[in-house]
PARO-759975 format. One line per 5 residues: their letters; for each residue x, y, z of C-alpha. Coordinates in nm, 2 decimals. Example, Ala and Ser with C-alpha at 12.3 -4.5 7.8 and 13.67 -1.06 7.14 Angstrom:
as) 1.23:-0.45:0.78 | 1.37:-0.11:0.71
end
This chain:
xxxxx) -0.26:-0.21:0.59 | -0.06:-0.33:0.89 | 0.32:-0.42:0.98 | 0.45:-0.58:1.25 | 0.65:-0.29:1.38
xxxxx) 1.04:-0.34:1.47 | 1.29:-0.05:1.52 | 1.59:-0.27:1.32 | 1.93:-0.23:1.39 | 2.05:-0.08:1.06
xxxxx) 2.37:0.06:0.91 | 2.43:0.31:1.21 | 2.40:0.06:1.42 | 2.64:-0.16:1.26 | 2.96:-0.17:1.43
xxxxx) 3.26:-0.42:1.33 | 3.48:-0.47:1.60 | 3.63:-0.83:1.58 | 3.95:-1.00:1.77 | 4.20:-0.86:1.58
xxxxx) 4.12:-0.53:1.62 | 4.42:-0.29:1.74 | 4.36:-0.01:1.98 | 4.53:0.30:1.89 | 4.77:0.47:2.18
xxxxx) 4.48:0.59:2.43 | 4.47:0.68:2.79 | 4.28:0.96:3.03 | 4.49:1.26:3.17 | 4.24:1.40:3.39
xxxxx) 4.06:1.04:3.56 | 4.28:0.73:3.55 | 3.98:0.54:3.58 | 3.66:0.63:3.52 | 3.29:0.45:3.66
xxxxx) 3.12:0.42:3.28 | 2.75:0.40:3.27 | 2.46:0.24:3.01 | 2.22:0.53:2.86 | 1.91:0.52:3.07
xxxxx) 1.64:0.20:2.95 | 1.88:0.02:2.73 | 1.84:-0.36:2.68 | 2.09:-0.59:2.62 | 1.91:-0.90:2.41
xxxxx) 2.18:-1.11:2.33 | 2.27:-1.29:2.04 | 2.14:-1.27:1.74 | 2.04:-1.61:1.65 | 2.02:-1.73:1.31
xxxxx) 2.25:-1.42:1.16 | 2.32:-1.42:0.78 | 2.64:-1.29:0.87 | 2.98:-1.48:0.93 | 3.03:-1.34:1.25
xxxxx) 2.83:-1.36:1.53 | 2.63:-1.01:1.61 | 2.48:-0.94:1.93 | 2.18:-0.68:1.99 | 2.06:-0.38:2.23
xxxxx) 1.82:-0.18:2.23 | 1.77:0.17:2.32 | 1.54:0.32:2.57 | 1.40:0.52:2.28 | 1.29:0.17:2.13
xxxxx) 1.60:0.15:1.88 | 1.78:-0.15:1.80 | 2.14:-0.13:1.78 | 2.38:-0.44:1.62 | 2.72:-0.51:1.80
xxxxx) 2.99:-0.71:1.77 | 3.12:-1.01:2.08 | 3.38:-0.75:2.21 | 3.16:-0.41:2.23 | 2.85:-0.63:2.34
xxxxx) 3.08:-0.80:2.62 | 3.18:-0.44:2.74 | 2.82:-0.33:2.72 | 2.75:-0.66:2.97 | 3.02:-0.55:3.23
xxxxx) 2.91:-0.21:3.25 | 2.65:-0.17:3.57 | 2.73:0.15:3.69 | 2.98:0.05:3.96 | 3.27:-0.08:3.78
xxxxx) 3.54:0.15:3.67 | 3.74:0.06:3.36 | 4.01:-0.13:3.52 | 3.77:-0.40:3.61 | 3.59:-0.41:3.33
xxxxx) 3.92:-0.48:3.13 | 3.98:-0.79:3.39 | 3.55:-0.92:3.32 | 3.61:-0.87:2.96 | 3.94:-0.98:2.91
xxxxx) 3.83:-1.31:3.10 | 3.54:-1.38:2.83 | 3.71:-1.25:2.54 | 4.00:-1.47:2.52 | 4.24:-1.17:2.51
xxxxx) 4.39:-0.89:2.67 | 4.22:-0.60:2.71 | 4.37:-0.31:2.90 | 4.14:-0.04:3.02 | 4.27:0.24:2.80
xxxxx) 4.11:-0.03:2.55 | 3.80:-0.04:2.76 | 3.82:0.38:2.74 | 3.83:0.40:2.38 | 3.56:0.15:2.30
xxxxx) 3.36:0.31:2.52 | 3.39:0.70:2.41 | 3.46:0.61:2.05 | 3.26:0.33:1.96 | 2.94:0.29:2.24
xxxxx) 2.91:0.67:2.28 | 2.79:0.80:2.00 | 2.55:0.48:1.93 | 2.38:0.62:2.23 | 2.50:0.30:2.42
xxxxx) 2.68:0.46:2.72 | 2.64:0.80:2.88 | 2.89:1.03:2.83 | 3.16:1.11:3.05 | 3.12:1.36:3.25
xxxxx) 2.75:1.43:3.21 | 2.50:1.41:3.50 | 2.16:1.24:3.43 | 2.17:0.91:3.23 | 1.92:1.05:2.89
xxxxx) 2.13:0.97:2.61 | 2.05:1.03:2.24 | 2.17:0.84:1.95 | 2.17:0.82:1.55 | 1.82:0.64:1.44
xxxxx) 1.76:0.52:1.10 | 1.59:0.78:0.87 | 1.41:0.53:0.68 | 1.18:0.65:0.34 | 0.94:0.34:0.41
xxxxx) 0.85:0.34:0.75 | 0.56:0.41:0.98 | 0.60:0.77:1.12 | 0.37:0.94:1.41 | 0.28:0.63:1.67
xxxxx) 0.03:0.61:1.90 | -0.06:0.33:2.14 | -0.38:0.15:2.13 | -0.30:-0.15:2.32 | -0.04:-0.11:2.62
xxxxx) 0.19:-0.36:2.66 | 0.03:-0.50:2.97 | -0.31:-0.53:2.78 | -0.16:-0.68:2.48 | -0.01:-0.93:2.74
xxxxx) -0.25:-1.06:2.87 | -0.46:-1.11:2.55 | -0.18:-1.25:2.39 | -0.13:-1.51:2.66 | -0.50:-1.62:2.63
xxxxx) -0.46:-1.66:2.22 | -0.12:-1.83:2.24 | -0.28:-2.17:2.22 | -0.40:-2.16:1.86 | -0.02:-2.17:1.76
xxxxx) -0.03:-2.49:1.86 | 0.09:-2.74:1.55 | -0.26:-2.98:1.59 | -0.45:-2.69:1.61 | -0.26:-2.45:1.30
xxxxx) -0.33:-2.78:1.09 | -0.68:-2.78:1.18 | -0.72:-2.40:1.08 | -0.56:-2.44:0.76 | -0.73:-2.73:0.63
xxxxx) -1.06:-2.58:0.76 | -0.99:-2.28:0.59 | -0.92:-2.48:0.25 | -1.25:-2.61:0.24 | -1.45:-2.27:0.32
xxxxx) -1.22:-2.11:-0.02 | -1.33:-2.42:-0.20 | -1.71:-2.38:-0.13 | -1.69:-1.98:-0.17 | -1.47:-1.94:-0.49
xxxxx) -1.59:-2.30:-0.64 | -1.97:-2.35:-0.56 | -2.12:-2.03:-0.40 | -1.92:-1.79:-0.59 | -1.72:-1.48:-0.45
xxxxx) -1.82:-1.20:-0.66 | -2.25:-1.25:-0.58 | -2.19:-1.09:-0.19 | -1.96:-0.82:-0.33 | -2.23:-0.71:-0.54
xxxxx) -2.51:-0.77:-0.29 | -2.32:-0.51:-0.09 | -2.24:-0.20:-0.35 | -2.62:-0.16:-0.33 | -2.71:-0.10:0.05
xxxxx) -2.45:0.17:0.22 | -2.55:0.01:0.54 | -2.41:-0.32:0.44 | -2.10:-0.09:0.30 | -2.02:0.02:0.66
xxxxx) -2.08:-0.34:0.85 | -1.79:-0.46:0.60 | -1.58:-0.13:0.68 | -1.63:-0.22:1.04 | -1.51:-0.60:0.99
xxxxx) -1.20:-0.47:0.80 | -1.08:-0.29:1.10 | -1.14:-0.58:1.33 | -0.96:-0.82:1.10 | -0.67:-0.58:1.11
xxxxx) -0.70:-0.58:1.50 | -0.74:-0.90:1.54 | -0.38:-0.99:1.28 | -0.22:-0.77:1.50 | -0.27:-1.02:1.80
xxxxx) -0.19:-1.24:1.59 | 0.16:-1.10:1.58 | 0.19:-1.05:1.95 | 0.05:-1.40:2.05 | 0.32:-1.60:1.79
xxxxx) 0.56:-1.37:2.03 | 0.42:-1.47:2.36 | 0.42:-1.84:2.21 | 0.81:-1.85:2.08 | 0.87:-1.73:2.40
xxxxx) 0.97:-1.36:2.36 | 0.80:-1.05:2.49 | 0.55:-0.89:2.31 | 0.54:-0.46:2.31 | 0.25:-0.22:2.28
xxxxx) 0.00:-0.19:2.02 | -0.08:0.08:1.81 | -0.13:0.30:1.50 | 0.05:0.52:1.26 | 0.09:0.67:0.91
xxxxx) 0.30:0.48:0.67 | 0.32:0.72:0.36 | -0.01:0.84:0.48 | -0.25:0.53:0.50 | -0.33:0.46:0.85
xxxxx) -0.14:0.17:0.95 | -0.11:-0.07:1.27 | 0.18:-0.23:1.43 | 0.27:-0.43:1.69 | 0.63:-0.40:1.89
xxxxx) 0.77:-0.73:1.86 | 1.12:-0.64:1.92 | 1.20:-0.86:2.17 | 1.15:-1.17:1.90 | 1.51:-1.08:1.83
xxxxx) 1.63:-1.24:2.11 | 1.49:-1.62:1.98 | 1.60:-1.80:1.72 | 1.49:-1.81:1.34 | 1.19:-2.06:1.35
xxxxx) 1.04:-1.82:1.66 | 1.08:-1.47:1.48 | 0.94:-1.64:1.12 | 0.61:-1.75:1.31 | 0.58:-1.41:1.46
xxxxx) 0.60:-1.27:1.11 | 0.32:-1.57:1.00 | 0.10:-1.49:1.31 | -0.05:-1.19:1.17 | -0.14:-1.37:0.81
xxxxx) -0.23:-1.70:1.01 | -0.48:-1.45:1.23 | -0.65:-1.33:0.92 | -0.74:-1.71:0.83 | -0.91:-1.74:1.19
xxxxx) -1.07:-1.45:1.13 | -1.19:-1.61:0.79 | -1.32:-1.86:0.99 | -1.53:-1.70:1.23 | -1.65:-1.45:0.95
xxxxx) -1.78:-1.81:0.75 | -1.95:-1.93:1.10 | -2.15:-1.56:1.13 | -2.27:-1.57:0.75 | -2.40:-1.99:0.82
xxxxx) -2.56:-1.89:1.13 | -2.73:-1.55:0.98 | -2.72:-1.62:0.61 | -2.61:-1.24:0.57 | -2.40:-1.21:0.26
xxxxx) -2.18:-0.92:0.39 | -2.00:-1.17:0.63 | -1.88:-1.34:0.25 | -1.79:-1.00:0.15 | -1.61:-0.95:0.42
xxxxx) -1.43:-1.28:0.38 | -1.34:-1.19:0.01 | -1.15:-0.85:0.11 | -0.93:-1.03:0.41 | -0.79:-1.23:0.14
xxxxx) -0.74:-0.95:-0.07 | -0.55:-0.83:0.28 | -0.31:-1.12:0.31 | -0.23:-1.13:-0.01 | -0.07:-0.77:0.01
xxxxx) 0.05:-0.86:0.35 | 0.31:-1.06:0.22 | 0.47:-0.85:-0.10 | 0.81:-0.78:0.03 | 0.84:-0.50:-0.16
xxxxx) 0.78:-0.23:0.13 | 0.77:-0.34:0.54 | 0.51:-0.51:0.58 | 0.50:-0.89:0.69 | 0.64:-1.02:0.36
xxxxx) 0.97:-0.82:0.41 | 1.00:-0.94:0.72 | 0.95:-1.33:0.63 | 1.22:-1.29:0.38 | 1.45:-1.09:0.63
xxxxx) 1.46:-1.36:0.87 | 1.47:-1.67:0.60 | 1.81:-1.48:0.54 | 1.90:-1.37:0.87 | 1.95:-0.98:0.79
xxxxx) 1.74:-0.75:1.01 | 1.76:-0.46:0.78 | 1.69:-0.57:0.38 | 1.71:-0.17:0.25 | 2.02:-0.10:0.37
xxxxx) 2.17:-0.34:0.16 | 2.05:-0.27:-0.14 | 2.37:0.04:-0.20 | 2.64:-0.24:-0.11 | 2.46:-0.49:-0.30
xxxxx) 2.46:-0.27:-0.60 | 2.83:-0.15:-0.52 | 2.98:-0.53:-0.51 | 2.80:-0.57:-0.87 | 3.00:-0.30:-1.00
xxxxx) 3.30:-0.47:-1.22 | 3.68:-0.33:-1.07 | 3.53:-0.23:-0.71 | 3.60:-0.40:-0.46 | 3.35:-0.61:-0.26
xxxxx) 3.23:-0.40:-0.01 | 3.34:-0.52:0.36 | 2.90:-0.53:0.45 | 2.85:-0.80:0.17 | 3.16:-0.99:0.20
xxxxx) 3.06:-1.04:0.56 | 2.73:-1.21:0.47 | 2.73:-1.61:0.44 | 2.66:-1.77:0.10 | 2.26:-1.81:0.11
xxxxx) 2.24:-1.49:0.29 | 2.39:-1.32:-0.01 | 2.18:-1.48:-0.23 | 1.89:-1.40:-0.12 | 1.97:-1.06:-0.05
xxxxx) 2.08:-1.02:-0.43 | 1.82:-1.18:-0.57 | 1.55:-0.92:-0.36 | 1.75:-0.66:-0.50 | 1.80:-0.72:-0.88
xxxxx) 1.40:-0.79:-0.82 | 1.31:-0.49:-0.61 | 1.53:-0.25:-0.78 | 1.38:-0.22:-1.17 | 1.06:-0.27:-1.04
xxxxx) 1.07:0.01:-0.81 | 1.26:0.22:-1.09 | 1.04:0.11:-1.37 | 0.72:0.21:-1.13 | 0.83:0.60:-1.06
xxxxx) 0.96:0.61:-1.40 | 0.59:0.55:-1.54 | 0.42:0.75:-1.29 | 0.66:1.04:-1.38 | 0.54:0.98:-1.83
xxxxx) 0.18:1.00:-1.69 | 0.18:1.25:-1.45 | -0.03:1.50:-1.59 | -0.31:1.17:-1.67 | -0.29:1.06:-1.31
xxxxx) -0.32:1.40:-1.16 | -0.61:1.55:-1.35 | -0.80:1.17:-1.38 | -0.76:1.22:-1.00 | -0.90:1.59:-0.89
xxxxx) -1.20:1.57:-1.12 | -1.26:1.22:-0.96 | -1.18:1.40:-0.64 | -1.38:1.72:-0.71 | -1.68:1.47:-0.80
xxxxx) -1.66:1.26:-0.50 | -1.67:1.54:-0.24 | -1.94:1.74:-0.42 | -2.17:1.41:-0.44 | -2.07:1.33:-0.05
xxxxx) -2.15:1.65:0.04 | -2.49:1.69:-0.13 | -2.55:1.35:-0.01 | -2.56:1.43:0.34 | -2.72:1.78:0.24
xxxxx) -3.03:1.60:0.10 | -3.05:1.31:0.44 | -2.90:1.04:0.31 | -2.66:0.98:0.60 | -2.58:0.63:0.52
xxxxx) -2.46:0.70:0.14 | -2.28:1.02:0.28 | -2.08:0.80:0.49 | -2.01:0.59:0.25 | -1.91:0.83:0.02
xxxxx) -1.61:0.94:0.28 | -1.50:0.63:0.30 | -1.45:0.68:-0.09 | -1.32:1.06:-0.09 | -1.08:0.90:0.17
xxxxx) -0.98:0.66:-0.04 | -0.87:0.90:-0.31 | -0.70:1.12:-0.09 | -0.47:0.89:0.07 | -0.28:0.78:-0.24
xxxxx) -0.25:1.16:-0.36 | -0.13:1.27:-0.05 | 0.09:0.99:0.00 | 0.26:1.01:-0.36 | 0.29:1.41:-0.30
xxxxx) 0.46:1.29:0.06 | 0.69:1.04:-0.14 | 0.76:1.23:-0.43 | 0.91:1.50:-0.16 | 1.09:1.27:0.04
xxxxx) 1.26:1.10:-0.24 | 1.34:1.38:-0.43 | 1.49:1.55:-0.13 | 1.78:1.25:-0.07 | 1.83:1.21:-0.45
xxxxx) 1.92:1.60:-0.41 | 2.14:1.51:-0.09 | 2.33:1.21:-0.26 | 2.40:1.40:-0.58 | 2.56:1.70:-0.36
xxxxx) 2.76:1.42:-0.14 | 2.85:1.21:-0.44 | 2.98:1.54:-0.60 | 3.16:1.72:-0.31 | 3.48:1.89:-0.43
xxxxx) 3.46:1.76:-0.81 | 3.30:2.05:-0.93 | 3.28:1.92:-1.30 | 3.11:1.59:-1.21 | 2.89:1.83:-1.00
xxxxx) 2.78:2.04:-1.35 | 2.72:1.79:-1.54 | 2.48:1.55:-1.29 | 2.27:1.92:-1.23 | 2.32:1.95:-1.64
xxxxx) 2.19:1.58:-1.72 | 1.90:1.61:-1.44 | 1.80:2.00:-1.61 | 1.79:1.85:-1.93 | 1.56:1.57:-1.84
xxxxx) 1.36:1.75:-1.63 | 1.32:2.02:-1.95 | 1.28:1.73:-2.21 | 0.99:1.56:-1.97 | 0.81:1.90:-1.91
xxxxx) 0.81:1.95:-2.27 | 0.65:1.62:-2.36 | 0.36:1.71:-2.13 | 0.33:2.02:-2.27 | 0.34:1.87:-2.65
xxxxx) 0.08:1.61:-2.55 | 0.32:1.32:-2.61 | 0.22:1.13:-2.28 | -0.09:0.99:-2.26 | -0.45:1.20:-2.22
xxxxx) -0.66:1.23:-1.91 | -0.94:0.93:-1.86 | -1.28:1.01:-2.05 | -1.58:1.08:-1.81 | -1.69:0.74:-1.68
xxxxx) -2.01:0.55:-1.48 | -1.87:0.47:-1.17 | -1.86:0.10:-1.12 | -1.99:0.10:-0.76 | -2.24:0.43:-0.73
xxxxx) -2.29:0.35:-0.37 | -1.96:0.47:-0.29 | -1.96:0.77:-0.53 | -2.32:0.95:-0.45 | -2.40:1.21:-0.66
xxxxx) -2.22:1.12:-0.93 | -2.41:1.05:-1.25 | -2.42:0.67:-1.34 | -2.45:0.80:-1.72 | -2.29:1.09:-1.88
xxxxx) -2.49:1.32:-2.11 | -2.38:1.32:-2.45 | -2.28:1.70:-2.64 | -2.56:1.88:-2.75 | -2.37:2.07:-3.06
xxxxx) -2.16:1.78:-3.22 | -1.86:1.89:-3.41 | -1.90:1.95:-3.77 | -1.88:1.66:-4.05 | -1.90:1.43:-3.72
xxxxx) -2.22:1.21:-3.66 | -2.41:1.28:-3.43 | -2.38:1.05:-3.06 | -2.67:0.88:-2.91 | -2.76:0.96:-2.58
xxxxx) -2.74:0.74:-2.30 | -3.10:0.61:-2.29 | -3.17:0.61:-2.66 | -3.10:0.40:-2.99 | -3.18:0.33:-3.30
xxxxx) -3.34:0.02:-3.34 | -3.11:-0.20:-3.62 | -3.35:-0.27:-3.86 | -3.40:0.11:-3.90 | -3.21:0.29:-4.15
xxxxx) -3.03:0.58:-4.02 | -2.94:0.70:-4.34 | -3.26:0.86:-4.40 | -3.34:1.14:-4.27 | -3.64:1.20:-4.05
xxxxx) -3.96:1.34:-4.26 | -4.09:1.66:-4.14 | -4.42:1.65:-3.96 | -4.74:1.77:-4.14 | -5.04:1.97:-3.98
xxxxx) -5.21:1.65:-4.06 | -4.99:1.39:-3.89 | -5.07:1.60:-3.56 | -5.36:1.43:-3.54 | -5.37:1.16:-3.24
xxxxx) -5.35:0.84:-3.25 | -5.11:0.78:-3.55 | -4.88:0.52:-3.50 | -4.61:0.64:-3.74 | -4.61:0.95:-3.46
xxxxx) -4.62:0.78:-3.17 | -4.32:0.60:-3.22 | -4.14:0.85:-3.39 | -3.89:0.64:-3.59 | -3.79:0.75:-3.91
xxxxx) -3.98:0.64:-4.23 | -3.79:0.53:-4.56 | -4.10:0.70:-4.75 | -4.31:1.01:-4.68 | -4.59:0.95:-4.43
xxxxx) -4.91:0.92:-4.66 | -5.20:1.10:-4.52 | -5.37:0.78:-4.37 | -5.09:0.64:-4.24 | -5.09:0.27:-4.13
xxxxx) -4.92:0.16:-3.81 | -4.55:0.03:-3.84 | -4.37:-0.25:-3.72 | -4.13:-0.17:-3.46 | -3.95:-0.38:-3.28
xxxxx) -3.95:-0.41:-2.91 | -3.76:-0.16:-2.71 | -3.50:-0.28:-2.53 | -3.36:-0.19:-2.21 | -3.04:0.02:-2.21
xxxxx) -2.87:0.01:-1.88 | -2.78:0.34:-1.75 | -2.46:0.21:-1.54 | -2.31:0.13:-1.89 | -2.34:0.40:-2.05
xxxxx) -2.33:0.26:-2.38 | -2.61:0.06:-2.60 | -2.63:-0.29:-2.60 | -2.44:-0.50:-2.88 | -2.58:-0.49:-3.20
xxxxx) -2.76:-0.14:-3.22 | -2.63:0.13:-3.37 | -2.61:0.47:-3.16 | -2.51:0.72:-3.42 | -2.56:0.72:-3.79
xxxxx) -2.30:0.56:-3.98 | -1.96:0.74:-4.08 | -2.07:0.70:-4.47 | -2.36:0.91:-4.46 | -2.34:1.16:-4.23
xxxxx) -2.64:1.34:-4.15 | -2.74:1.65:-4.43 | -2.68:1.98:-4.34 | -3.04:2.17:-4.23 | -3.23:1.87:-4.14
xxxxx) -3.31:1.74:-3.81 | -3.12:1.40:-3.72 | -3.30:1.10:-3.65 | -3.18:1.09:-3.25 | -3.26:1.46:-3.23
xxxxx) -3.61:1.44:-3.36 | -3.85:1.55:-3.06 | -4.06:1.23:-2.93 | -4.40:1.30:-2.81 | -4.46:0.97:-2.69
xxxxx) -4.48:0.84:-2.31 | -4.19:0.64:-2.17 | -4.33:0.30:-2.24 | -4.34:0.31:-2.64 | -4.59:0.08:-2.78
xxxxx) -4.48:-0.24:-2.98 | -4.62:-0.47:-3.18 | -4.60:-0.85:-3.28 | -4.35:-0.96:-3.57 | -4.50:-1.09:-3.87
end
């Protein structure tokens, strides 16, 4: 998983201040004039081009990386501020561009009431230039960054890729990259090197290791579609988003060019992967080693999640800049609001132009019941998902660990790439679950300040659901836990059984099961019981013995050999016998109390039971 990082400007950020704005009565006792000054590393990048809003926005960013959205006037007062100019003359710059009087008690109170707290301007009065202002606690975003790449690395690498964004050569990728999906999926076939793979562990590992250079590699990807549009690519680096390891790349500076230039920065990472696609087909025609296929096969399983827009990730990005709106999330409340019939349109939507509000409504009513649809299903099988997942869990470690116990270091290490695998999404939906519940809990208690009634009921209605869902786990209503199953791919689950053993002591009045590696063949009939052997039929060499199938008449005392038909194979992997042969005696006749079933009869026979020639 990967994003492009940005620090957007979001709802904090967004500050209305157009030309017919009216200052309130404002002036400063104690300094007539003042010398204001910009918090220390802030940027100012200009318009923002290609804006889904009606009015044009302007952005800076913070020197702690965050992106703040301002309208023409405060952006203009931003400009004239260098340290050096008091307030007067920054009234006579802006008034100049503005196209209207502004006085510097104006200047004064857009400063201290409007730039201040965005952590645009220093404060007055204070000494050293470190400013701090609000940042966007967002639920889906990457949290704990560290750099890989520095930004004068990333430079310079970006710079040498740039020319593959070149329209000739993007055409030539594409088509070239059509015609390698057409022989893989169409002729060769996909699935064969997947398979070839789940056997060896080693091979496991050398497609691990191509993963992480194919997400690498889409993060240049990113930062050379910057260097190319002609913006300023940022560091590398890596993170936790919900808790999978993630990469990003700071592309912040995109901002400052126009729509077509920020939409094939959000491409370059996905248009990366196909290169990568490409050079992975080259290494499997030069060495014929079917992990490079593999390897192909998961980077499209990569791009294709790439571009969901459903959390931040390239796809949310694409659609953000098709609709000129940095931060899609934060609309999704005023969206919702302006939907509601007898409110008024909130003043956030109603700024928005015609196809930007489109858009953004039509991501919403789309996001919105899946999203609610999704927790509302993982909340009904809770119980299934939790307990499917520890014994999976409790499985996986035990089989890693005896793995690397016994010398097997190659299917030990693949087996933590799988216990990985299974911890990430249950630490990451325990992270979630925490997160979300702890702002539902902060919007009911805002929602409900000083109605204390409203407040009752809402912590009624949430009790009562909470007591009617607890209940239906408890009852068994929602859905059981998995049944014990093979694994699919045993290389990345060592230790763990490939076929489960049946109960020894089945329950009463039920048939008996078969276990794994045995049937009955279906020309015998399971109804009859299994004769009980004689002192003479101990006697080696009987064929009726040897086999030990069941006889539909008792074994005369020179028995003659029967007909049996040839054993088949029974895959262990499945777990089940093959179609056509029945595994347990029929429901009608169960088997009689006393006797000996005819799957629990001992066998004294070798492995390899003899057969014999139909008639």
């Amino acid at each position: 998983m990967t994003e492009s990082q940005r620090v957007h400007p979001g709802p904090a950020g967004a500050v209305a201040c157009d030309a017919d704005e009216t200052f309130p009565s404002y002036e400063y006792t104690e300094i007539m004039f003042p010398v204001p000054r910009l918090g220390a590393g802030l940027q100012l990048l200009g318009e923002y081009k290609g804006s889904g809003s009606t009015e044009r926005k302007y952005l800076v960013r913070r020197g702690d990386g965050q992106v703040v959205q301002l309208s023409q006037l405060l952006y203009l007062v931003a400009e004239a501020i260098d340290g050096v100019r008091t307030t007067d003359t920054i009234s006579h710059r802006v008034s100049g561009r503005f196209g209207r009087e502004v006085s510097a008690d104006n200047i004064a109170y857009l400063i201290e009431q409007k730039l201040e707290p965005l952590g645009v301007t220093v404060p007055f009065g204070q000494e050293g230039d470190q400013v701090r202002g609000p940042t966007n606690d967002l639920l889906l975003v990457l949290k704990g960054h560290r750099v890989i790449f520095r930004e004068q690395q990333v430079a310079r690498i970006a710079k040498a890729l740039a020319w593959l964004h070149r329209p000739p050569v993007v055409v030539l990728v594409l088509l070239a990259a059509l015609c390698i999906d057409f022989w893989l999926f169409a002729v060769h076939g996909a699935i064969q090197p997947v398979l070839q793979v789940l056997e060896q562990p080693v091979l496991m590992l050398a497609v691990f290791v191509l993963i992480v250079a194919s997400l690498v590699f889409h993060e240049f990807g990113h930062a050379s579609a910057c260097r190319y549009g002609g913006a300023r690519p940022g560091c590398i680096g890596c993170g936790l988003f919900l808790i999978w390891p993630s990469m990003y790349t700071e592309v912040t500076d995109v901002y400052r060019i126009g729509r077509a230039g920020r939409l094939r920065t959000d491409l370059g990472g996905v248009y990366f992967n196909i290169v990568f696609v490409l050079g992975l087909a080259c290494a499997y025609f030069l060495t014929g080693q079917p992990f490079f296929l593999a390897a192909i096969y998961l980077v499209h399983f990569e791009i294709l999640e790439q571009l969901l827009p459903a959390v931040r990730l390239d796809g949310y990005y694409i659609l953000g800049d098709l609709a000129g709106i940095p931060d899609l999330f934060g609309k999704i409340k005023p969206i919702l609001r302006s939907m509601w019939p007898g409110r008024p349109v909130p003043a956030e939507v109603a700024a928005l132009k015609r196809p930007a509000r489109i858009i953004v409504t039509v991501w919403v009513l789309t996001m919105v019941p899946l999203i609610a649809a999704e927790l509302a299903y993982m909340m009904w099988n809770l119980p299934r998902l939790l307990s499917t997942s520890l014994r999976s869990l409790t499985e996986q470690v035990g089989g890693t660990w005896f793995a690397f116990v016994d010398g097997e270091i190659a299917a030990g290490l693949v087996g933590v790439v799988g216990s990985f695998m299974l911890v990430c999404p249950l630490a990451g939906a325990a992270y979630l679950t925490v997160r979300l519940v702890g702002r539902l809990v902060k919007a009911a208690a805002r929602a409900t300040e000083g109605n204390t009634w409203l407040r009752m009921a809402v912590w009624g209605g949430v009790v009562a659901g909470t007591g009617a869902l607890c209940a239906a786990w408890l009852a068994g209503m929602t859905p059981e836990a998995l049944p014990r199953q093979p694994p699919i791919t045993p290389i990345i689950q060592p230790g763990v059984p490939a076929a489960r053993p049946t109960p020894s002591a089945p329950a009463e009045g039920r048939p008996s099961p078969a276990p794994p590696d045995s049937f009955v063949p279906a020309d015998s009939p399971s109804e009859v019981p299994a004769p009980q052997p004689s002192p003479e039929d101990s006697v080696p060499g009987k064929a009726a013995d040897a086999s030990g199938s069941p006889s539909a008449s008792p074994a005369p005392t020179t028995p003659k050999p029967m007909r049996t038909s040839p054993t088949p194979r029974v895959s262990r992997a499945s777990g089940s016998p093959p179609s056509g042969v029945s595994s347990s005696p029929g429901p009608s006749s169960p088997t009689p109390s006393g006797s000996p079933s005819p799957l629990e009869t001992p066998s004294e026979t070798p492995s390899e039971s003899p057969s014999f020639p139909e008639n």
